[in-house]
Residue, then its C-alpha position, 0 to 999 in steps of 0.5 A: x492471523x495477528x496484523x503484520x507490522x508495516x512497511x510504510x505508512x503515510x497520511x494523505x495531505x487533503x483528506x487526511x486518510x491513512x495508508x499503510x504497506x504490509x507485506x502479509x506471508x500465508x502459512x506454510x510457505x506460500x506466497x507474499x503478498x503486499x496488503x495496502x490499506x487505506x483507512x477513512x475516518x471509520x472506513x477501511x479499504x484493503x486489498x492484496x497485491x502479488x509482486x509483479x501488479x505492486x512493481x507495475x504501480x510502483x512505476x505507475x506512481x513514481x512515473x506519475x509523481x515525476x511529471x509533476x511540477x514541483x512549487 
């Protein structure tokens, strides 16, 4: 499976690591899932997420983000 290309992706301010959103379709018509991978210095963090747990954390981030003090 070649990488699919991605959705989104930042660097962390502090540390610096990279994370990226992919959406990766398996073969012959199976579901969607989004990749996110978190890449540290050499070590990379992947994991796939179905539609309703990445709707579930997106409104757990966007909640949080919203309750922070903006400088």
């Amino acid at each position: 499976m070649s990488r699919p290309p991605p959705l989104f992706q930042t660097r962390s301010p502090l540390r610096g690591e990279e994370i990226e959103l992919q959406q990766v379709d398996f073969e012959g018509g199976g579901m969607s899932l989004l990749r996110t991978r978190i890449r540290e210095k050499s070590r990379f963090t992947v994991f796939d997420i179905d539609p309703a747990t990445a709707e579930a954390w997106g409104r757990a981030l966007v909640a949080w983000a919203e309750r922070q003090p903006r400088g």
